[in-house]
KELO-865484 format. One record per residue: residue number from 0; z, x, y of N, C-alpha, C in turn. Coordinates in pm, whole numbers, m for minus. Example, Ala and Ser with C-alpha at 12.3 -4.5 7.8 and 13.67 -1.06 7.14 Angstrom:
   resi      n_Z      n_X      n_Y     ca_Z     ca_X     ca_Y      c_Z      c_X      c_Y
      0      780     1319     m569      780     1230     m450      780     1320     m330
      1      708     1285     m225      714     1367     m106      787     1290        3
This chain:
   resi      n_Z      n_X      n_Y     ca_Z     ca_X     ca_Y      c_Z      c_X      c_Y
      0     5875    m4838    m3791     5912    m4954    m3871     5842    m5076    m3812
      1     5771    m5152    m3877     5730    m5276    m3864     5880    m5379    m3883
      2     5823    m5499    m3778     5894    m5634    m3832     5797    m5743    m3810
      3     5848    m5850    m3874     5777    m5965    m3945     5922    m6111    m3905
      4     5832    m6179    m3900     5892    m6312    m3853     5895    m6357    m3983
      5     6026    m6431    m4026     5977    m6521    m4167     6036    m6684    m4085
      6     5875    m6713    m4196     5915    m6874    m4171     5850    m6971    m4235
      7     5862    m7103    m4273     5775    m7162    m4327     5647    m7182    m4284
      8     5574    m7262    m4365     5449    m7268    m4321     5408    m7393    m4255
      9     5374    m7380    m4146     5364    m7489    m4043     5277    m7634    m4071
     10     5294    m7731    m4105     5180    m7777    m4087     5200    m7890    m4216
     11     5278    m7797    m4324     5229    m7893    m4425     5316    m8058    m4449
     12     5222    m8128    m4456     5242    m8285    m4452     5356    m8304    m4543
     13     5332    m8256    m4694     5384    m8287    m4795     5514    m8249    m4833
     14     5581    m8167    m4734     5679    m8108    m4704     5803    m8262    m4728
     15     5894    m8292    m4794     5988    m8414    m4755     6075    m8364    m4621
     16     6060    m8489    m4525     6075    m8490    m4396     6270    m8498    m4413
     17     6367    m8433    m4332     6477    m8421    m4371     6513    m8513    m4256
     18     6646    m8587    m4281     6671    m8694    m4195     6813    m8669    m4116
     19     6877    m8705    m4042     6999    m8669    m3985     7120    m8585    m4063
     20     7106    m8535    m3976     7225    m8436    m4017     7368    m8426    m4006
     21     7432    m8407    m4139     7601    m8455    m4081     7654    m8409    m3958
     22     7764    m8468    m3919     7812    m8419    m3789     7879    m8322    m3778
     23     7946    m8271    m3938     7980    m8153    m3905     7870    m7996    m3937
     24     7781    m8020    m3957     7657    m7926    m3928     7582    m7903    m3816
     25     7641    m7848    m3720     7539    m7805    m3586     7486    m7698    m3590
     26     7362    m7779    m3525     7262    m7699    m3557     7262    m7533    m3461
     27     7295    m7555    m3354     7340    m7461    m3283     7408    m7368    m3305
     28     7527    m7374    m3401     7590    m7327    m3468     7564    m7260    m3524
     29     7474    m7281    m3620     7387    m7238    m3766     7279    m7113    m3693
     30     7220    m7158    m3612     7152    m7058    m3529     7178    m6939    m3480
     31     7318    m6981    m3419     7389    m6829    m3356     7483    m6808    m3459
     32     7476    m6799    m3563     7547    m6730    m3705     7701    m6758    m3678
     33     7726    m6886    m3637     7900    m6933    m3621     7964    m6956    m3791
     34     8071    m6908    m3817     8089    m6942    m3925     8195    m7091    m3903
     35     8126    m7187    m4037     8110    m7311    m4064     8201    m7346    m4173
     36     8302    m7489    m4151     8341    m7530    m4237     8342    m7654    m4288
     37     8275    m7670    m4384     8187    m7806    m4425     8237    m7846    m4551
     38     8230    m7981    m4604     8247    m7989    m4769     8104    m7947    m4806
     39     8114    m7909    m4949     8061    m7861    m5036     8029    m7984    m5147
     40     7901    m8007    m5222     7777    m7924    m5111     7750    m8020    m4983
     41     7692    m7940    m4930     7596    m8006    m4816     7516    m8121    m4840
     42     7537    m8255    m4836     7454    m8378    m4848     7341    m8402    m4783
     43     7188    m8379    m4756     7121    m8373    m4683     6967    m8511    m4719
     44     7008    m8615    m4662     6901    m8702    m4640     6762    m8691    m4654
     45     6636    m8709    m4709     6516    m8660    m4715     6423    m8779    m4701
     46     6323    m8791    m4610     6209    m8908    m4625     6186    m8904    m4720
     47     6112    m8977    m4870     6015    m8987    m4922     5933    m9061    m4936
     48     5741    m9040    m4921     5715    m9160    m4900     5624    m9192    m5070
     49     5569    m9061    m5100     5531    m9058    m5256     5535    m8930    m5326
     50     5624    m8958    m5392     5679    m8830    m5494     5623    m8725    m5559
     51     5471    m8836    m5632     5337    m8721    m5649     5299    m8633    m5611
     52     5339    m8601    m5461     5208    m8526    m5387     5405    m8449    m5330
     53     5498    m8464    m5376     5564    m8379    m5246     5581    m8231    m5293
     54     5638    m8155    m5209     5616    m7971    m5174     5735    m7952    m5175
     55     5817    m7861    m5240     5952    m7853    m5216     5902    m7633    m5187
     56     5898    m7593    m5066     5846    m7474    m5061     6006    m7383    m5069
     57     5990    m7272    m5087     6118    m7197    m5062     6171    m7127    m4978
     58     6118    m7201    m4861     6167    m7223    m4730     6159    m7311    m4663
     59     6266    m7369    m4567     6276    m7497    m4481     6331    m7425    m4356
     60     6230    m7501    m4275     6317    m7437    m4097     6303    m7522    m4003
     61     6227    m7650    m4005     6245    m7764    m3950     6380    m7765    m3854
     62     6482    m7772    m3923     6578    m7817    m3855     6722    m7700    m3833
     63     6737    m7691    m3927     6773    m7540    m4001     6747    m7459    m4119
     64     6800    m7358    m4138     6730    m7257    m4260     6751    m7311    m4402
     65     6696    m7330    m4488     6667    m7398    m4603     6609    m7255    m4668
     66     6692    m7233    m4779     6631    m7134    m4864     6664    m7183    m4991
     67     6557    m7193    m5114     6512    m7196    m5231     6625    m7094    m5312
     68     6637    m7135    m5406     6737    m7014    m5527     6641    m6923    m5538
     69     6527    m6947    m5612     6420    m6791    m5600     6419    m6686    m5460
     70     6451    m6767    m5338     6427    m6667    m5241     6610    m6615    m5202
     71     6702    m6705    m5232     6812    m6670    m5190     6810    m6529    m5279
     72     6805    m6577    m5430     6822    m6445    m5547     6707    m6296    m5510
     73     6642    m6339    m5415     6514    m6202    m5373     6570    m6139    m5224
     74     6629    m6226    m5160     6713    m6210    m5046     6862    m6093    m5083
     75     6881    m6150    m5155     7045    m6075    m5284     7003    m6010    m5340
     76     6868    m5979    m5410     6853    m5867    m5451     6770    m5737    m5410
     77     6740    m5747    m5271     6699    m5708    m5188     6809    m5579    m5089
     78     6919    m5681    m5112     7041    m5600    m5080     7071    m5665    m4902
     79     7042    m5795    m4897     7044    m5823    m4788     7214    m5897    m4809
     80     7305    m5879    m4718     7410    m5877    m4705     7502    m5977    m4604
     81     7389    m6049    m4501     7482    m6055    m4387     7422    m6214    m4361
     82     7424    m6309    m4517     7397    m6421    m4493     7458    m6485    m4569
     83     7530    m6607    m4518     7646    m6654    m4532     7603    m6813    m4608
     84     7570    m6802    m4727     7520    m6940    m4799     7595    m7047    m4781
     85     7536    m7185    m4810     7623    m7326    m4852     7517    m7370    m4964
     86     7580    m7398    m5067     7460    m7490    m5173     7478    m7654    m5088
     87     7325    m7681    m5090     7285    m7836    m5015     7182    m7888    m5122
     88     7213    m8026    m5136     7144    m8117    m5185     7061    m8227    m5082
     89     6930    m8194    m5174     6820    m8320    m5057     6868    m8444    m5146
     90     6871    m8538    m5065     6847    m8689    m5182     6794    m8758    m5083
     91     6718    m8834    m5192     6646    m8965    m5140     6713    m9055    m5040
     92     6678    m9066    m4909     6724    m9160    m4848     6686    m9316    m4910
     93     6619    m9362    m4996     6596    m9497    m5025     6668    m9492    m5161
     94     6669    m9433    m5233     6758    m9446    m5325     6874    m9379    m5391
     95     6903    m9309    m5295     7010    m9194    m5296     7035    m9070    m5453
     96     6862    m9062    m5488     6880    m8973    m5639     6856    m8846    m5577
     97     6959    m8730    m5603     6923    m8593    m5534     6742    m8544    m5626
     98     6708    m8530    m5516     6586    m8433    m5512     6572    m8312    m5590
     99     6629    m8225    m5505     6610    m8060    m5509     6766    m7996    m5459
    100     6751    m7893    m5485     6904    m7785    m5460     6863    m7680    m5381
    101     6889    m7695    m5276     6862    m7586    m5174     7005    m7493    m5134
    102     6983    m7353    m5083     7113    m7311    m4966     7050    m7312    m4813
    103     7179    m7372    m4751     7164    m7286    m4632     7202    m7217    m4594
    104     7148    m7118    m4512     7114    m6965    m4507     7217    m6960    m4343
    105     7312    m6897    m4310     7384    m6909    m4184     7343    m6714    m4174
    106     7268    m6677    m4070     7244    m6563    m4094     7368    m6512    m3972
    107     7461    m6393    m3997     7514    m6338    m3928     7525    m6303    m3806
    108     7539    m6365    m3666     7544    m6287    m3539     7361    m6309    m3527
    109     7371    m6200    m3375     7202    m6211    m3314     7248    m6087    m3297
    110     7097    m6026    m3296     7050    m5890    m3233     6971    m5858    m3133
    111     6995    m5821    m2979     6932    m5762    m2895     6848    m5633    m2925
    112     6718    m5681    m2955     6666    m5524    m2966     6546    m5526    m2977
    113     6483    m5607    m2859     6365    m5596    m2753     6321    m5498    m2728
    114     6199    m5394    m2726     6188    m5303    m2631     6080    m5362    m2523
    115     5998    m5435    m2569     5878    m5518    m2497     5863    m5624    m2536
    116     5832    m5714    m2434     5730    m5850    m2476     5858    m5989    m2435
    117     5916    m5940    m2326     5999    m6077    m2285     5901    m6006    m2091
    118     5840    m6200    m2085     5823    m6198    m1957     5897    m6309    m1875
    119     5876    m6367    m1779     5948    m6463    m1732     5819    m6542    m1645
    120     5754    m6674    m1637     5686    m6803    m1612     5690    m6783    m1414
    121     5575    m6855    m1367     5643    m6897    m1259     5744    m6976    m1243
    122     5781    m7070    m1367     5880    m7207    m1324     5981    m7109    m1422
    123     5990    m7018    m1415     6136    m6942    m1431     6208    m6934    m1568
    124     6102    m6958    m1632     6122    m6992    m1792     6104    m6826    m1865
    125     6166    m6792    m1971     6163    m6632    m2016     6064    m6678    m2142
    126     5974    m6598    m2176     5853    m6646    m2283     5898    m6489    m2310
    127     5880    m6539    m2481     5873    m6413    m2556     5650    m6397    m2604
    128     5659    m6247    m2574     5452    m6249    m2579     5454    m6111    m2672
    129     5449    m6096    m2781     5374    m5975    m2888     5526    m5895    m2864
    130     5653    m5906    m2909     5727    m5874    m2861     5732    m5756    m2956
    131     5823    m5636    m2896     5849    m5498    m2996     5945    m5472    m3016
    132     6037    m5451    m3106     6174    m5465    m3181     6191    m5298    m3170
    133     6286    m5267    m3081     6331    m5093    m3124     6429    m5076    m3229
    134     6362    m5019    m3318     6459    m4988    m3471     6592    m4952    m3460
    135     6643    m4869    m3355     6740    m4791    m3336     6860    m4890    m3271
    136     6778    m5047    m3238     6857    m5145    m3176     6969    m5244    m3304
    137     6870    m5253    m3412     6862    m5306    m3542     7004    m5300    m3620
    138     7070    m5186    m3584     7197    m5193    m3615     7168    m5135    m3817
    139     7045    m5110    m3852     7012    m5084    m3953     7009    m5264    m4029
    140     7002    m5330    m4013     6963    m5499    m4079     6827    m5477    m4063
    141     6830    m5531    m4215     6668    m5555    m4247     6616    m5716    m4243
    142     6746    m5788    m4191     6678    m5949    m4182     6752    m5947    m4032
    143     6753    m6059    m3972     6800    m6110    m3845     6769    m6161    m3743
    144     6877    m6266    m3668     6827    m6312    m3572     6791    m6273    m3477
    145     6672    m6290    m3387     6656    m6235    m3188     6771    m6283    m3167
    146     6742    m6209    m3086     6921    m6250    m2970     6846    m6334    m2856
    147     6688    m6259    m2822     6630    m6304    m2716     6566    m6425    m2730
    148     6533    m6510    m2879     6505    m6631    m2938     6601    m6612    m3034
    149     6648    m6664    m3084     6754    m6694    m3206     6697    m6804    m3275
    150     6608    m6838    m3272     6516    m6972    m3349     6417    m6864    m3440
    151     6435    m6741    m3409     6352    m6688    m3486     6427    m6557    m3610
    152     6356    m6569    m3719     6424    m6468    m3807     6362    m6398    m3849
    153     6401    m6218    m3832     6304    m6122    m3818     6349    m6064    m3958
    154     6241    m6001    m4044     6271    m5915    m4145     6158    m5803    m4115
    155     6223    m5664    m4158     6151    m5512    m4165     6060    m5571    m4279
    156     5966    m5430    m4285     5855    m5452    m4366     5914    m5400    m4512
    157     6042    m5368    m4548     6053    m5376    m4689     6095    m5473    m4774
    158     6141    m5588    m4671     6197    m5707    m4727     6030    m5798    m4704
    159     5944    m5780    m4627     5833    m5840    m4622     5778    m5797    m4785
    160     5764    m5701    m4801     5685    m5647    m4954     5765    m5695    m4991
    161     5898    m5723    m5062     5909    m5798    m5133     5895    m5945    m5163
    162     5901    m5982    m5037     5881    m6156    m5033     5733    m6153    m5053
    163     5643    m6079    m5033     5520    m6046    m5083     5486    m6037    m5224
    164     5539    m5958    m5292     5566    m5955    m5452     5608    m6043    m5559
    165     5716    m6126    m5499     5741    m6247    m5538     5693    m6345    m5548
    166     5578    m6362    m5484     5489    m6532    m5474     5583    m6666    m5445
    167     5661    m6605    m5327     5695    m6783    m5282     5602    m6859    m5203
    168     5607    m6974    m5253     5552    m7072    m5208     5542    m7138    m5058
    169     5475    m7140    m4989     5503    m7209    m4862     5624    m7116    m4785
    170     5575    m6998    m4756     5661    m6874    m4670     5572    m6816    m4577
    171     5581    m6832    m4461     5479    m6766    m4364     5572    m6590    m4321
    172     5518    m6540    m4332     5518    m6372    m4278     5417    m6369    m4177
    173     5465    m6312    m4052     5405    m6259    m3984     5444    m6172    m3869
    174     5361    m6090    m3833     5401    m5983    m3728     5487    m6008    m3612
    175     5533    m5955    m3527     5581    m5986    m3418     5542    m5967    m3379
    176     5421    m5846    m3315     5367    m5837    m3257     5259    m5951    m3250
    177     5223    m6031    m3282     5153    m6163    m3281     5207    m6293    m3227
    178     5336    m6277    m3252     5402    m6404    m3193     5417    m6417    m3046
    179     5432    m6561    m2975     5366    m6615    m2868     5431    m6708    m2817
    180     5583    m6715    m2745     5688    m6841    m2808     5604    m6954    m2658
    181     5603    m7076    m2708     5544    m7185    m2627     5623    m7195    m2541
């Protein structure tokens, strides 16, 4: 079995920049799959600086997981099970008109299931390098967090073909065996 990192795509400018986050949304929280009790929806602040040119991709990971209705509904129909939505609204921080309708994605718990690729720095720091996921660790989940990074969210290669098939926008896939944590 292959796995694949999903994540947005790094880089892009046009992305609306998301601005503080309520206080009852930690981010930490959201990471290690704590379950959350928030009003509904989620109010979420957004830079804008010109409307023309902005990217609303169907994924956000900036800060936390931001998933698009097209990818939540490919996620759900995928048969993925163990992610715990909130519907969130971006709005304009200058004029407070909602944007876009996003969920966030609270993915269930972390999974230990390393077989290679955690080393440790001289200054004592643990770096994850081309790391290898043993299937048999997986608990059978086809999405999920490292346990050994939890900033990262791993999907098998049948949920990759499908996010493949689908044409979302601004979604980076890629190997684990490639990844390189700074």
């Amino acid at each position: 079995m292959e796995y694949y990192i999903l994540d947005e795509v790094a880089g892009n400018q046009d992305i609306p920049y998301i601005g503080e986050l309520p206080e009852e949304l930690d981010m930490i929280n959201v990471i290690m799959g704590k379950p959350l009790s928030l009003n509904l929806p989620i109010r979420l602040p957004v830079k804008i600086d010109d409307e023309s040119v902005v990217v609303y991709p169907d994924m956000m990971t900036a800060d936390i997981p931001l998933f698009s209705k097209k990818l939540k509904n490919l996620l759900d129909g995928l048969g993925i099970n163990n992610i715990n939505y909130f519907p969130v609204e971006l709005f304009d921080e200058a004029s407070g008109k909602v944007v876009a309708h996003y969920y966030l994605g609270i993915i269930n718990g972390l999974i230990k299931c390393l077989k290679s690729g955690v080393e440790t720095s001289p200054a004592g720091r643990r770096i994850i390098k081309n790391p290898i996921i043993d299937p048999t660790l997986t608990d059978g989940q086809m999405l999920f967090r490292l346990y050994e990074r939890p900033l990262l969210i791993i999907i098998d290669s049948y949920v990759k073909e499908g996010i493949e098939r689908a044409g979302l926008q601004w979604v980076s896939v890629i190997k684990t065996e490639d990844y390189i944590s700074l």
